[in-house]
N, C-alpha and C positions, 0 to 999 in steps of 0.2 A: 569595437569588435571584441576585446579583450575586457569587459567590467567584471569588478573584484576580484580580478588575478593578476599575475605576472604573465606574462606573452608566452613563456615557455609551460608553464601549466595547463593554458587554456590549447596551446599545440597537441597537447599530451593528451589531452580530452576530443581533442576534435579526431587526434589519430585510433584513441580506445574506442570512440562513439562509431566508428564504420563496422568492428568488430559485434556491438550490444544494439544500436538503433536500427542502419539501414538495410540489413541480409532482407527481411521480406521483401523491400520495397523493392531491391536491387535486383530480383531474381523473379520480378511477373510479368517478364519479357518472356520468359520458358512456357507462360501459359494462357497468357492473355488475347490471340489473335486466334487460336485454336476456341477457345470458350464465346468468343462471339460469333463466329461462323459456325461452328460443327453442328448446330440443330438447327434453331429455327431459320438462320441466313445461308442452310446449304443452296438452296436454288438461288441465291442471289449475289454468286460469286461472279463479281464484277470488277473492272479497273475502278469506275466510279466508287465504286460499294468498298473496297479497300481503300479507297484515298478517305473518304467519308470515315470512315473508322479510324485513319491516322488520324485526321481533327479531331475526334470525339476523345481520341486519349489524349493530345495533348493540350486542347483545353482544359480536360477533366485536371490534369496533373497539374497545370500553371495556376487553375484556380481554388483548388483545395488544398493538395499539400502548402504547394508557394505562397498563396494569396490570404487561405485562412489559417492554416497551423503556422507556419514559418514567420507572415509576418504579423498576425492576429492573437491566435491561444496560444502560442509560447509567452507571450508578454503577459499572460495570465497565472504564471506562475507563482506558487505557495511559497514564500522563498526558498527556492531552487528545488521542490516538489512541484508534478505534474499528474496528469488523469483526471478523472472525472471525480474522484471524493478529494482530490485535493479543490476543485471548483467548490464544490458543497460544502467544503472545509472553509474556505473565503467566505462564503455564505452565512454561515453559522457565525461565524465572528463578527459581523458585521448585524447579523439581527437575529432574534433567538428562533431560529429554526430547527434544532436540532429536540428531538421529542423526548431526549434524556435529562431531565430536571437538572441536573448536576453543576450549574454553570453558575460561575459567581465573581462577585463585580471586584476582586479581585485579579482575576483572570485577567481581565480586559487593559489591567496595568503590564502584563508582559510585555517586554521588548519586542519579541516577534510575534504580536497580536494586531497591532494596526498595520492598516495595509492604505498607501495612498491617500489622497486627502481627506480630510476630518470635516471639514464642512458637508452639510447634507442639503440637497436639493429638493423643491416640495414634492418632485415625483418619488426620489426615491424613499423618502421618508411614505410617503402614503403607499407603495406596493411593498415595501418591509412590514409595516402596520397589518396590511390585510394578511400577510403569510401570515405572520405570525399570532394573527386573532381567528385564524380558520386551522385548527385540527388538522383534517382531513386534506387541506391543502398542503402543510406540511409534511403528513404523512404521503401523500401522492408526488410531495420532493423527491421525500426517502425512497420512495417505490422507483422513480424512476433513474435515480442515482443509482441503486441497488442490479437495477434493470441493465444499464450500461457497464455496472462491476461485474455482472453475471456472464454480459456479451462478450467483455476483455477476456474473460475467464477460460468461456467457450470459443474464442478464437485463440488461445494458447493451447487450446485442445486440435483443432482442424489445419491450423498453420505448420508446422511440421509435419504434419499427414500428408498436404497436397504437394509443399517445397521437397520433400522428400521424394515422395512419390514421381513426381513431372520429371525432376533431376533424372532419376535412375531408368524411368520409363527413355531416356535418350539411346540408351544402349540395345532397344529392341532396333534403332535406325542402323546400326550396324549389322546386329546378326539378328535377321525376321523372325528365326526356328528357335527364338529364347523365348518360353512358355513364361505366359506370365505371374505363375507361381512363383519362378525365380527372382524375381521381380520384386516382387512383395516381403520375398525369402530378404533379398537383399535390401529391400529398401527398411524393415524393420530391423534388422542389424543392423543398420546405420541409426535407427533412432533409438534404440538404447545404450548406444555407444552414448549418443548428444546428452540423454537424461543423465545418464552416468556420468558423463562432465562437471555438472551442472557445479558440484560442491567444493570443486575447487576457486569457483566464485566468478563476477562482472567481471574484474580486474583483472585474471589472470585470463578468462575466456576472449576477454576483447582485446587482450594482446594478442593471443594466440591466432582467432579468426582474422582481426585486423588487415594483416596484407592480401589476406584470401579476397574480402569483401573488394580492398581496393583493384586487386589483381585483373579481380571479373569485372569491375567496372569499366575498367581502363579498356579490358578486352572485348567487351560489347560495345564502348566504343566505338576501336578501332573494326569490327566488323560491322558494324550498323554504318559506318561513312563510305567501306568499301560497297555495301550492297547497293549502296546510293548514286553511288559514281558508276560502279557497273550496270546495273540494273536499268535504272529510272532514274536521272537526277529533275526529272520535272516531277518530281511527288513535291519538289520543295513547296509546288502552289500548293498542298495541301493544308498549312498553317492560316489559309485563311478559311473563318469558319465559313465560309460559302456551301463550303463542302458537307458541312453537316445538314444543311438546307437541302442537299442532291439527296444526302441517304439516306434520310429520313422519305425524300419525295419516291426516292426508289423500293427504298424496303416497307413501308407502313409502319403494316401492327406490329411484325416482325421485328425491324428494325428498332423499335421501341422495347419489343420482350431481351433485344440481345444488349442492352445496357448491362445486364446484368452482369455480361462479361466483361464490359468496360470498366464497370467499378474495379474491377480484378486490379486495374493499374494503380490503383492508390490504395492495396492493401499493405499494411504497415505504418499507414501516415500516422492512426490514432497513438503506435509503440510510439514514435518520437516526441509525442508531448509525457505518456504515461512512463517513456524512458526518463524522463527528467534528472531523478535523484541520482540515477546513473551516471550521467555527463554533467551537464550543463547548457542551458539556451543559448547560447554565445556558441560554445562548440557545437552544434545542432544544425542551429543554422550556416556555419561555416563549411560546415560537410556538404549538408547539402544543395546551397546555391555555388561551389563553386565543383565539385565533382558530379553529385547525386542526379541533382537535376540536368544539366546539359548531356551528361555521358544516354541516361533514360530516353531524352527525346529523341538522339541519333540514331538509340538501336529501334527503336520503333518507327523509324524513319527508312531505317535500312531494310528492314523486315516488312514494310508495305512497299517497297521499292520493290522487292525481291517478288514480294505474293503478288505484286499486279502482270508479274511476265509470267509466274510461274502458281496458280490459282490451284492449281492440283495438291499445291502441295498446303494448304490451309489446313491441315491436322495435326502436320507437325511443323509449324511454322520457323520453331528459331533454331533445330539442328538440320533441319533442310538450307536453312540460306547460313549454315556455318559449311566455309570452303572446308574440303575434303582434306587439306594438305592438314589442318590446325583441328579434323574433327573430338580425336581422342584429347587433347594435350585442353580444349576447352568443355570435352566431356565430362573430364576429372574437378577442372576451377568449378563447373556448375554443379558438383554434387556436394562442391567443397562448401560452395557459397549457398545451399540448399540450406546445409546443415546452420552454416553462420544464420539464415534467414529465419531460423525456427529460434533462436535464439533473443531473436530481436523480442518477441513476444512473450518469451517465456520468463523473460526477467520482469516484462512491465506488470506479468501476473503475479508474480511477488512481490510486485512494491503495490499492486493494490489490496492483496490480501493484506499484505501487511498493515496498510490504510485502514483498511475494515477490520482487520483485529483490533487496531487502539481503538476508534471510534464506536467498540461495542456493535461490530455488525459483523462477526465474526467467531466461529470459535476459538479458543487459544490454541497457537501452535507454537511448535520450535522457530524461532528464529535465529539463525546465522549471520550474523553480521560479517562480510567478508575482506573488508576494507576497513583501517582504521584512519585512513583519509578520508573517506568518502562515505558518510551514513547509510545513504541512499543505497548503497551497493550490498545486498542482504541474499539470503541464499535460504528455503523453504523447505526441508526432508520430506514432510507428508505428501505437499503438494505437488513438489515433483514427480513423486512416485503415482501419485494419481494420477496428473498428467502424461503419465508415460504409458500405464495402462489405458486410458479412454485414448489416444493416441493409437495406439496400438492397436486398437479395437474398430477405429474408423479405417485405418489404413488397411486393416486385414476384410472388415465386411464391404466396403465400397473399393470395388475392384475399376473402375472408371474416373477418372482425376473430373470429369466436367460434370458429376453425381456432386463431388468433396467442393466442388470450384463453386456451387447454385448453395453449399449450407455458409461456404467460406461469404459470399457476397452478402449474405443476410446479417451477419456477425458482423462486417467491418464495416456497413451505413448503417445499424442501425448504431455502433458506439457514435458515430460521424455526427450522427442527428442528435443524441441527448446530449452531445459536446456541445453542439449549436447551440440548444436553450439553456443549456447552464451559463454558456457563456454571453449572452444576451443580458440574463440577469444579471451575472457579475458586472456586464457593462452602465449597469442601471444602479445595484446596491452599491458596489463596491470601489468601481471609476466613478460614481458620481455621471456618466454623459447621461447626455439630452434620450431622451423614451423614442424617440424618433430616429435618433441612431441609432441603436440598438435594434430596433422596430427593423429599419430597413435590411442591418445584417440579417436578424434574421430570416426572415422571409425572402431575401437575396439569395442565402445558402441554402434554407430550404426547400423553394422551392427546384434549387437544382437537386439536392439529395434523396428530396420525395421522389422524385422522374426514377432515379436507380433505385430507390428503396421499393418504388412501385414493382417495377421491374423482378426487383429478385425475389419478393416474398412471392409472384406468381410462380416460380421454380419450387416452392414449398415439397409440393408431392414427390420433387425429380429429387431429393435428398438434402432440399431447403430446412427440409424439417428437422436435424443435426441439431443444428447452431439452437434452434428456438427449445429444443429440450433442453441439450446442457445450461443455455444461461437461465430458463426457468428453474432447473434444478437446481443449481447455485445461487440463485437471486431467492426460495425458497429456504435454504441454508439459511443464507443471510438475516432475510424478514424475521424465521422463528428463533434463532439466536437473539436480533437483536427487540422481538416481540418479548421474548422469555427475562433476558435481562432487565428492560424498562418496567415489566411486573415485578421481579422483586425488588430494583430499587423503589419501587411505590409500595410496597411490603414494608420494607425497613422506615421508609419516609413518614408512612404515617404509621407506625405501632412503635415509632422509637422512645424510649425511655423518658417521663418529661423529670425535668430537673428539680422537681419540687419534691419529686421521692427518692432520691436523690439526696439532698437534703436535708429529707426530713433522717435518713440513716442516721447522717452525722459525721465529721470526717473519717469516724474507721471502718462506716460505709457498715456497720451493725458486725462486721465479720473481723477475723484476726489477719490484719494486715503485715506479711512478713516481708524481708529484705529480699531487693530485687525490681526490676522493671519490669512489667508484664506492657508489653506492645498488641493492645486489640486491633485487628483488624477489620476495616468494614468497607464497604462500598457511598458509604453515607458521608455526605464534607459537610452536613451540618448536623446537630444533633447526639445521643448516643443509642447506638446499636440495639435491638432488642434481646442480639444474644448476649448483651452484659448483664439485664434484667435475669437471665436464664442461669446465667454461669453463676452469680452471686447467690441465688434463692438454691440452687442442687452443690455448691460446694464453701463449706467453711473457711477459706482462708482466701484472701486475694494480695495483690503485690502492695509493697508500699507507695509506689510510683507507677500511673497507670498514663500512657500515651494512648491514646485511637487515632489511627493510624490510617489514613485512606488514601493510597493509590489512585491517582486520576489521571487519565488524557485528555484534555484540551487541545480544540482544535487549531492547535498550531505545528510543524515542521519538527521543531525542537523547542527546548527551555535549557535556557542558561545555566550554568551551574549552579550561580550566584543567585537564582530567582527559585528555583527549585522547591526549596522547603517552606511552607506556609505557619506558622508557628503560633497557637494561641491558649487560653487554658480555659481547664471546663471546670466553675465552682470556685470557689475562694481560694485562696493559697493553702491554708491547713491540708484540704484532702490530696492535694498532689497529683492533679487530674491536670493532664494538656490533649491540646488536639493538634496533631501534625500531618497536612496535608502534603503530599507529594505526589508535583506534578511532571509530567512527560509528555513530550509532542510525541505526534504519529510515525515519526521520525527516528525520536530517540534512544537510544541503547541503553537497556539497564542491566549494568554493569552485574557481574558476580565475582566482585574481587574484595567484598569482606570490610569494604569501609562503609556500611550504609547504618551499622548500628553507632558507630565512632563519629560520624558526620550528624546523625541524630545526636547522639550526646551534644557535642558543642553546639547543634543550632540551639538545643534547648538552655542549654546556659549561655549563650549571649541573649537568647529570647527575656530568660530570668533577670538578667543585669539592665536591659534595654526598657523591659516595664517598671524597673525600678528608677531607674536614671528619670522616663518620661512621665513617670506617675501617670499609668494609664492602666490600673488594675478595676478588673471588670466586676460589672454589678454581682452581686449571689445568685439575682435571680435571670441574669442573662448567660450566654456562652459570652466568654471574653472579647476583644477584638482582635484578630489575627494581626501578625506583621510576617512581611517576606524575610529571611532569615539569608542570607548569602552564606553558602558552603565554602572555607578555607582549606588553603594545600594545609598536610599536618605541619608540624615543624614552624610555621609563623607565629610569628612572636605579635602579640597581642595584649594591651595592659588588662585587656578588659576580657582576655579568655581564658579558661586553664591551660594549666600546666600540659603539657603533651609530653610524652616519650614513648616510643617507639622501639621495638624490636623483633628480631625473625626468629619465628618457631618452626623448627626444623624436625622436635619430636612431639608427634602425637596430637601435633595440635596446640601447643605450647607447654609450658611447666606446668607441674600440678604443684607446686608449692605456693604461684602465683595465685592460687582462687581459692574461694573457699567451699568449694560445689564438695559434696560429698565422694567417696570415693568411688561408690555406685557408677555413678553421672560420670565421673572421670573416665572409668573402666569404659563403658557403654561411647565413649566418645570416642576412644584408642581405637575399639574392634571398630565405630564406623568410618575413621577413619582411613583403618587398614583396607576395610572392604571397598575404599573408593578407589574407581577405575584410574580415575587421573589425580595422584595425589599430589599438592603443592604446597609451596611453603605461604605460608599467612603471617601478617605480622599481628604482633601482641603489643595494642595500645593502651596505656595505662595515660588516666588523668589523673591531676592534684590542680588545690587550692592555691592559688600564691599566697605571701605571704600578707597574713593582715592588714588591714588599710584603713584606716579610719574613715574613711570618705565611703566603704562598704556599710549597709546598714546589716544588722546583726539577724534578721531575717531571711535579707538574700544571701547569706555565709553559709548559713543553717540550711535554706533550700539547697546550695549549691553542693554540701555536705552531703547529704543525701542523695543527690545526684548522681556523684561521684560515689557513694559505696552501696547506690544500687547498682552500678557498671560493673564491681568489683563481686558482689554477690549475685548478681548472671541474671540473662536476659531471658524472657520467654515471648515465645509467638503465641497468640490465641486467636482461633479464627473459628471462622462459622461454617460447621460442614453442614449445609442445608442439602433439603428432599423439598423437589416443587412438585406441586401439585395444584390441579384446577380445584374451585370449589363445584360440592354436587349442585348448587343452582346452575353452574357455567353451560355454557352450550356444547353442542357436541362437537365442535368445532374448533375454539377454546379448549376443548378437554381432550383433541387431537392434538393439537399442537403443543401444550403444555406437555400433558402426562407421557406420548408420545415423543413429537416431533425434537421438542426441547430436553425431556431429558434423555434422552437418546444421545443427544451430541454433546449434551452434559458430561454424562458418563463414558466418551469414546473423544473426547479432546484432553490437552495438558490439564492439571488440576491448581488450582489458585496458586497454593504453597509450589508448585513445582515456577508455575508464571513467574511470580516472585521474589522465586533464588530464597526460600524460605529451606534453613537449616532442620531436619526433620527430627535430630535429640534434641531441638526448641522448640518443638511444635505441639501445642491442644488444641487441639480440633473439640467447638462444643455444636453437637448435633442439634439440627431443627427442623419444621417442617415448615414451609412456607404456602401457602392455599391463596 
């Protein structure tokens, strides 16, 4: 129960995960018997027709949540990432599905890139083979991945609208003559209270909800066993599905359209796999088989106990069978537990946005990490505040919870169903089983999901149609972001510089090469950039030491420290050309604490001493061969690394006696210092040579020389500020989405240097147009 932790950590997560995962799931007792009866099954309120509805929820609940996420797709975790692109993210590692060229057999050496066994099966080697040799089938992956992040998206939008909304609509059961303006009044003040939370993070939110979530569990409950004992205690025959065989005999077509409010009881199952990063699958499943689940089947137990003496009251099903003596004192835990339930989802939208920004299917945004235990636990500025408005906006024009409850149904099967086929395949590419197992999951699941998904998209017109805007318009986002990005990395791919002109410059590259490191930036891990061709032909001088520099995500969770930097060199030794890749799972945190130029130095000079030791210097007219480069704490002693010392700059940024920048640059560095909101202290790393060594050859001393007094004569960032645009051949369609649709979110998302914790007194920007 406890893997890869200690007993009391894994406690500590299972007690934070009631707070982050279970609020929705916990709280669709409040709306679930109401949404299957109120329209099409008003005339066929019956003892049978309620017992028949008790089975239909709790088979639904024992065999999706329990049977397929609890004990099925949690086991499909990214190491300890969940949702539907962490699925696709398995995917992609395992055969080249991913439509972003970028991917290199490097990669595939990381530590947390294999997954499971390495042997390959001849099925699943031959349906890898066909994704990967069909385009279009690739890209209808993408489509439909995108399709399911769009669904998450727009049920972080509708989940707090209806748990809100149900919650505070209790209080019209008290006093009838509360208009239900006030209502509304009140139930939006409680949800920008929730948004307003949001930034103090997972970690502090799921301590705080935490006892609430557990509180209301405990307390439905103990009311769901008394309504049982009182009421009806022969509803217990209703666990046999005999009974779904009556209601269906009794109700028809009817009975068939009100699935749709059945599904309501497993809204929130998708938040506990896409909560993952949050907890843990260990704490997940603990929560739920020993509280989540038994407490859920009682109170819907007690609540068809109650409705079968008491049919009148099927509108407001669970503050009618709460005894009068305890109504206010569990009025207050359900609006408490409302609030925790909107929560459950609105974290799992940030750990997939966040998914979809490293993987290129996103725009950039602020990310907040909130947690320096827990990665996974990350907090979103913009997107919250979106989601607080489109929130607000549902709650205020859909004045009817069983309007929000028919767009809520459409959102949470149809994520249910692309979980199914992702997880099929993953049972096929990535466990290696048998096509026949997989085969029967899916189509086992399906066809129970199809029956409800049938069911709710006919709700469409009654305000089904909610959910299918927002995640179209999100999964739209997505497509032209990561449409717009794959063209220009195929822009730079193919007009990138070749090495023979190059070459033919000569090492001082035709230009006056001055002291310093110039770090180009690109998107490109092979090759060089076109804006170096550009920057060299419109300006006279270049660095003496040039790095290209590309930031990349790989579909992995995280990357090690030690695996991080890729390190290789472009052209002979004389011109002083390297390429340094730097890589990040979808997971991981880039830092802005000032060691990323000091940890590039040292990867590059063990890189230098390392092709010298193994005599592996590369052909003139190739790119060199990369090695992984392991990043060390500073301060370790090493025979084979420089010298290091260290110290805190307390003024201005450090001493100016230490550099040799002009005074210009120094001044210019004081004011932006001053002018920064959060000013902190930095340290100031200085490298040296050790002392000569006969066993160094007199070339790697000279390289390392230089090195070391381009670090001391200052670094610069150069990056490529492109303008995209279609070409006039392009379609109109094409020339929508590019000139429009892409740069629109171009120009209103984070900007690369900001992404990248890029210093802006180091920064050239050289302008380009991209077609």
């Amino acid at each position: 129960l406890f893997p890869g932790g200690s007993i009391p950590t894994s406690l500590l997560l299972v007690y934070q995960s009631f707070g982050v995962v279970y609020g929705d799931l916990a709280t669709s007792p409040l709306y679930v018997y109401k949404s299957i009866f109120v329209e099409r099954l008003q005339y066929h309120w019956t003892h049978e027709t309620v017992l028949g509805a008790f089975s239909l929820i709790f088979w639904t609940l024992t065999l999706i949540p329990l049977l397929k996420y609890v004990i099925i797709v949690l086991s499909a975790d990214d190491n300890g990432e969940g949702g539907t692109f962490a699925l696709y993210s398995l995917l992609c590692r395992h055969g080249k599905f991913s439509l972003l060229p970028n991917q290199q057999a490097a990669d595939e050496e990381l530590s947390a890139y294999r997954y499971g066994v390495s042997a390959r099966s001849s099925t699943s080697v031959a349906l890898k083979r066909f994704i990967e040799k069909h385009k279009r089938t690739r890209t209808a992956l993408l489509l439909v991945v995108l399709l399911g992040a769009g669904m998450v998206i727009g049920d972080g939008v509708i989940t707090p609208a209806i748990s809100v909304l149900t919650s505070v609509s209790g209080i019209q059961e008290a006093h009838s003559n509360l208009p239900p303006s006030a209502v509304r009044a009140l139930s939006c003040t409680i949800l920008v209270g929730l948004f307003a939370l949001q930034h103090c993070g997972t970690h502090k939110v799921g301590f705080i909800f935490a006892p609430v979530v557990i509180l209301w569990l405990i307390s439905i409950f103990i009311i769901g066993a008394y309504n049982t004992i009182k009421w009806n205690p022969k509803v217990l025959y209703a666990f046999s599905p005999i009974y779904i065989v009556k209601f269906f005999r009794q109700t028809g077509k009817d009975g068939w359209i009100s699935l749709g409010g059945v599904l309501l009881c497993i809204t929130g199952t998708e938040a506990m796999f896409a909560d993952l990063g949050h907890c843990s699958a260990s704490s997940i499943r603990i929560g739920f088989v020993f509280l989540v689940y038994p407490c859920l089947v009682v109170q819907y137990l007690g609540q068809a106990a109650y409705l079968s003496k008491n049919l009148s009251d099927v509108s407001n099903s669970f503050y009618a069978s709460v005894p009068d003596v305890v109504f206010w004192p569990i009025f207050v835990i359900a609006t408490l537990a409302s609030i925790v339930a909107s929560q459950a989802i609105i974290s799992a939208t940030f750990s997939i946005i966040k998914q979809c920004n490293a993987l290129g299917c996103f725009p950039r945004v602020k990310v907040v990490h909130t947690s320096k235990q827990i990665y996974g636990q990350i907090y979103i500025p913009e997107i919250n505040w979106i989601l607080m408005i489109l929130t607000l906006a549902v709650a205020i024009a859909f004045q009817d919870t069983t309007r929000i409850g028919n767009a809520y149904g459409i959102a949470v099967m149809s994520v249910m169903f692309i979980t199914t086929f992702l997880m099929a395949l993953v049972m096929v590419v990535v466990w290696q089983k048998n096509v026949f197992l997989a085969a029967a999951f899916l189509v086992f699941f399906w066809t129970i999901e199809a029956s409800y998904l049938a069911s709710a998209f006919i709700k469409v017109p009654q305000g089904g149609w909610v959910s299918l805007v927002l995640s179209l318009l999100f999964m739209s986002v997505m497509f032209v972001w990561h449409y717009g990005t794959r063209r220009k990395y195929s822009f730079d791919l193919h007009n990138k510089v070749p090495l023979k002109w190059i070459l033919g410059l000569g090492p001082s590259l035709g230009i006056v090469r001055v002291p310093g490191i110039g770090l180009i930036y690109s998107e490109l891990a092979t090759g060089v950039p076109p804006i170096f061709s550009h920057f060299v032909t419109n300006l006279p001088a270049f660095h003496s030491i040039l790095v290209f520099v590309c930031v990349k995500s790989v579909p992995v969770p995280y990357v090690p420290a030690d695996e991080r930097f890729l390190i290789g060199r472009i052209c002979p030794r004389p011109y002083r050309m390297y390429r340094c890749i730097v890589r990040y799972g979808y997971k991981d945190l880039q830092r802005d604490d000032g060691d990323f130029e000091n940890l590039l130095i040292q990867s590059l000079a063990e890189f230098i001493q390392m092709e010298a030791v193994e005599q592996r210097i590369s052909s003139p007219e190739v790119d060199g061969r990369m090695a992984v480069i392991g990043s060390r704490a500073f301060g370790t002693s090493n025979a084979s690394s420089l010298i290091i010392s260290e110290a805190d700059d307390d003024d201005e940024y450090g001493s100016m006696q230490s550099s040799s920048k002009s005074q210009a640059l120094q001044s210019l560095r004081s004011v932006y210092g001053d002018e920064s909101p959060y000013p902190r202290r930095r340290r100031r790393v200085r490298f040296q040579l050790p002392e000569p060594s006969p066993a160094m050859d007199p070339e790697v001393r000279e390289e390392l020389m230089e090195l070391v007094g381009g670090k001391e004569a200052g670094i610069a960032y150069i990056m490529g500020h492109s303008y995209i645009k279609a070409r006039r051949s392009s379609s109109f369609l094409k020339k929508a989405v590019i000139d429009f649709g892409y740069s629109f979110l171009r120009k209103n998302c984070r900007g690369p240097a900001v992404a990248l914790n890029i210093p802006h007194i180091s920064l050239i920007e050289v302008g380009m147009i991209y077609h």
